[in-house]
N, C-alpha and C positions, 0 to 999 in steps of 0.2 A: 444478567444484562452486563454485559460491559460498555465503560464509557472512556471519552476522550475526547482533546479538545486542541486546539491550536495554542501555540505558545502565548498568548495572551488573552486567552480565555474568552477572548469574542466569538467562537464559531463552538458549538460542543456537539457529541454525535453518539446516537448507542448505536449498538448494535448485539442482534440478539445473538446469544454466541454455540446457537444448534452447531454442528459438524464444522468450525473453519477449515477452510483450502488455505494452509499457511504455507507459504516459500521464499525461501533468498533471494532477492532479484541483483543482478551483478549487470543488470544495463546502463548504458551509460545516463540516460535521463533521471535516473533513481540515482545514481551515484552522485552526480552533479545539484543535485538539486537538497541532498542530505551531506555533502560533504564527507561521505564513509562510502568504505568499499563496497558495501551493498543493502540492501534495505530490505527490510521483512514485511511481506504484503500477503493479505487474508484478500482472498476470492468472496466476494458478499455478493450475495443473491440482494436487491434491490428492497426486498420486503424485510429484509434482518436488521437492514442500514436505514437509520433515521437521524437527520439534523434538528438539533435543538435549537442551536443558536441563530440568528440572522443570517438568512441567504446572500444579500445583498453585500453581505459581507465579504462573500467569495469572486472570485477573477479567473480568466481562464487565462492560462498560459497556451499566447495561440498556437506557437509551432507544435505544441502538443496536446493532447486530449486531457491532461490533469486541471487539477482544481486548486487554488491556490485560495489561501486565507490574505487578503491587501493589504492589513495593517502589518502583518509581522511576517509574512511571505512564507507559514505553513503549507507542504502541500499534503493536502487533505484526505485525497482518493483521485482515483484515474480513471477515467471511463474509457471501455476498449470500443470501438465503433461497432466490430463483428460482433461485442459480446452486451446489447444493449442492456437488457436485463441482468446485469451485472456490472459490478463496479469492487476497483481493487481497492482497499483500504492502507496505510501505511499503519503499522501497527506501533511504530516510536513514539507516537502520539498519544498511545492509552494512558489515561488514568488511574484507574483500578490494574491490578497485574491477575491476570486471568490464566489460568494454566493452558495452553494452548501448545501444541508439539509443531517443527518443524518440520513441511513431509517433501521436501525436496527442494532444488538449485535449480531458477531459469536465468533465461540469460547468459549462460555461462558463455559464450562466445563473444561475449563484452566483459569479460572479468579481467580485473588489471593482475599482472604477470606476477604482482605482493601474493597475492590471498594463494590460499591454500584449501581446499576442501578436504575435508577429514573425518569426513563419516560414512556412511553407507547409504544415504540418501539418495532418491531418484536424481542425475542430473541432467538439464534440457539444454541443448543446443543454445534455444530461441525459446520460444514461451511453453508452455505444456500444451501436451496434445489435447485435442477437443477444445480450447478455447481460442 
């Protein structure tokens, strides 16, 4: 099971860790809202992902689909509107350090002109195909 939680430990979340879809997101909502080039986000099936801590606790950032923790402005996970039954995790948030491999680069058409890609990894325009 891996866990994790917001910077001030009011919101916590496992999630169970069968097969992650883990990728770079180099968009600018992810970039902006983590202050880094780009952010590392696991594809969770709905039934893997579970909240621990107070819901109530969470906010929606309205111009976007994500989920923000209020007291200390974590963003949590993002939910894709086409991708109901799923919901993306940020994984800078874990607690436990789970071995988990990166398997590709979305977004890349929002990647700032600094970064460099340097491996052999699938890379996406815009978000991956099928979702």
């Amino acid at each position: 099971m891996i866990k994790g939680s917001c910077h001030c430990k009011s919101i916590q979340f496992v999630i169970d860790e069968a097969s992650l879809d883990v990728r770079r997101c180099y968009c600018e909502t992810c970039r902006k809202l983590s202050g880094a080039d780009y952010s590392v986000v696991a594809l969770v099936s709905r039934s893997q992902f579970a909240m621990v801590g107070k819901r109530q606790k969470l906010s929606q950032y309205i111009s976007k689909p994500g989920k923000t923790q209020h007291t200390c402005f974590a963003p949590i996970f993002v939910e894709v509107e086409s991708q109901p039954d799923l919901c993306r995790v940020r994984l800078g948030l874990l607690d436990n350090r789970p071995s988990v491999n990166v398997s590709g680069h979305m977004w890349v058409s929002e990647m700032p002109s600094w970064c460099k890609i340097e491996d052999e990894l699938p890379i996406y325009t815009h978000d991956y195909p099928g979702r």
